[in-house]
C-alpha positions in Angstrom: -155.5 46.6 -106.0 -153.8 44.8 -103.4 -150.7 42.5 -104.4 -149.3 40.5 -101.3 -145.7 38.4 -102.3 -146.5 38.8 -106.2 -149.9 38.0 -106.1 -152.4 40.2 -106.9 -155.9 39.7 -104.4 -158.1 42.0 -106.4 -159.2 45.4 -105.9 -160.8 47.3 -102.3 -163.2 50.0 -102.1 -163.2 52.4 -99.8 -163.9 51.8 -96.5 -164.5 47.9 -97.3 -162.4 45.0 -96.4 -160.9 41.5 -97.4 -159.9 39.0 -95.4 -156.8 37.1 -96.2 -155.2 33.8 -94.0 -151.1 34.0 -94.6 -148.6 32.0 -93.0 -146.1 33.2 -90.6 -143.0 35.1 -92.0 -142.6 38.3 -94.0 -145.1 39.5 -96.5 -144.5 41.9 -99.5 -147.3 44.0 -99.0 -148.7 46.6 -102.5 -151.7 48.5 -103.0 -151.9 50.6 -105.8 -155.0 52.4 -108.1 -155.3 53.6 -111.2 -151.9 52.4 -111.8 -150.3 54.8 -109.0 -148.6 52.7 -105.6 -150.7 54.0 -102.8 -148.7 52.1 -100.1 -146.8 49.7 -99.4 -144.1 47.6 -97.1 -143.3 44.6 -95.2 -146.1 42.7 -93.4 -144.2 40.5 -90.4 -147.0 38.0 -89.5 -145.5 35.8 -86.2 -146.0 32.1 -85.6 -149.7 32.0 -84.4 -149.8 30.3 -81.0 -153.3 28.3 -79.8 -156.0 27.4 -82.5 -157.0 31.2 -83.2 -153.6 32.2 -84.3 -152.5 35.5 -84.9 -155.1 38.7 -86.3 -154.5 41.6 -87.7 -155.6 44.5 -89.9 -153.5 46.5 -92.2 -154.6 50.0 -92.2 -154.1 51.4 -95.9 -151.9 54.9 -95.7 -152.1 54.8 -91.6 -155.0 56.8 -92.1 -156.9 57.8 -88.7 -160.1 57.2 -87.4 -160.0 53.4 -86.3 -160.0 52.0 -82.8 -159.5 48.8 -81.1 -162.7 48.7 -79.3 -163.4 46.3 -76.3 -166.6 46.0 -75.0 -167.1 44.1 -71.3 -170.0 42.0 -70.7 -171.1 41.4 -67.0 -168.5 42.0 -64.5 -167.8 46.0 -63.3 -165.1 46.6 -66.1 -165.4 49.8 -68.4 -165.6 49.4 -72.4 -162.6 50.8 -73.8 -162.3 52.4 -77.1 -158.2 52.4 -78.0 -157.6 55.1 -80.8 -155.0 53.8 -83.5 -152.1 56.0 -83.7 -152.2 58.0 -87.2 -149.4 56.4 -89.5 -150.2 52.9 -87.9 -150.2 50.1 -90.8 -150.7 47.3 -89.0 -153.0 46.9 -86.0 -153.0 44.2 -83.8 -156.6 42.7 -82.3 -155.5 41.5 -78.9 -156.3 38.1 -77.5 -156.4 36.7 -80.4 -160.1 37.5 -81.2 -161.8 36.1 -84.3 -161.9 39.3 -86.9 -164.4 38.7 -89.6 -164.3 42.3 -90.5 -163.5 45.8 -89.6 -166.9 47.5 -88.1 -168.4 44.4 -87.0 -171.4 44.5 -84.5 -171.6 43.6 -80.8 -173.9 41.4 -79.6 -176.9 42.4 -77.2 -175.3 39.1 -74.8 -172.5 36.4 -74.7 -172.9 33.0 -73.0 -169.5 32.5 -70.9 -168.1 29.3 -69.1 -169.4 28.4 -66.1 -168.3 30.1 -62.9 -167.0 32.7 -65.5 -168.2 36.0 -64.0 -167.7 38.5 -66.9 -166.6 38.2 -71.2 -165.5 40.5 -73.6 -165.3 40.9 -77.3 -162.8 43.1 -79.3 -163.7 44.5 -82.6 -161.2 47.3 -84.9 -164.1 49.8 -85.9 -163.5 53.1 -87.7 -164.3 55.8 -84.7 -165.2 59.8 -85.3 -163.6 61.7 -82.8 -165.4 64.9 -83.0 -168.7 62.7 -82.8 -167.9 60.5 -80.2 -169.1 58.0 -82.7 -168.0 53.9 -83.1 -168.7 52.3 -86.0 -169.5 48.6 -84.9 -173.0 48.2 -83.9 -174.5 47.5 -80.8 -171.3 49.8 -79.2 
């Protein structure tokens, strides 16, 4: 169950998300299950700046195995795969990138501006080490 300032959002499953739009400040942050606290703390969300605003995903128990994966479209740029530090709550998607979801796919192509020679997409997808595996499709 996840309770943000009071309010109680419903329950997660494993390995699922939910997507929640807060205002800026300080956010009492609770999850809990079968009536035990499972985590918990302070969620500082700053002022958003441009239309996109601020994004972020809160990582349950700064459990491991989630990256902050950019991948490069035209241009001679490498993808990157950034590994989340274990004990990391609250991840950050740079740019300001639309988030939909944890593990979303990448696209086969992006259209850019003109005269733009290159794009890139971020995505936060869980990421097996020992496989060399990323979760979002089309990685």
């Amino acid at each position: 169950m996840l309770s943000v300032a009071g309010k109680t959002y419903g329950s997660i499953a494993p390995r699922q998300a939910l997507r929640l739009e807060l205002d800026a400040g300080s956010h009492e942050v609770s999850f809990s299950g079968n009536g035990t606290k499972l985590d918990g703390g302070t969620l500082n969300v700053p002022q958003g700046a441009g239309a996109i605003g601020y994004r972020a995903v809160y990582n349950l128990g700064g459990k491991p195995g989630i990256a902050v994966v950019t991948k490069y479209y035209g241009g001679s740029f490498e993808d990157r795969v950034a590994m989340v530090a274990a004990g990391t709550r609250v991840v950050e998607v740079p740019g300001a990138q639309t988030l939909d979801r944890i593990d979303d796919g990448f696209p086969d192509t992006i259209t850019v501006q003109k005269h733009q020679s290159y794009g890139t997409l971020v995505r936060v997808c869980h990421v097996d080490e020992a496989k060399g595996s990323v979760g979002c499709p089309g990685w």
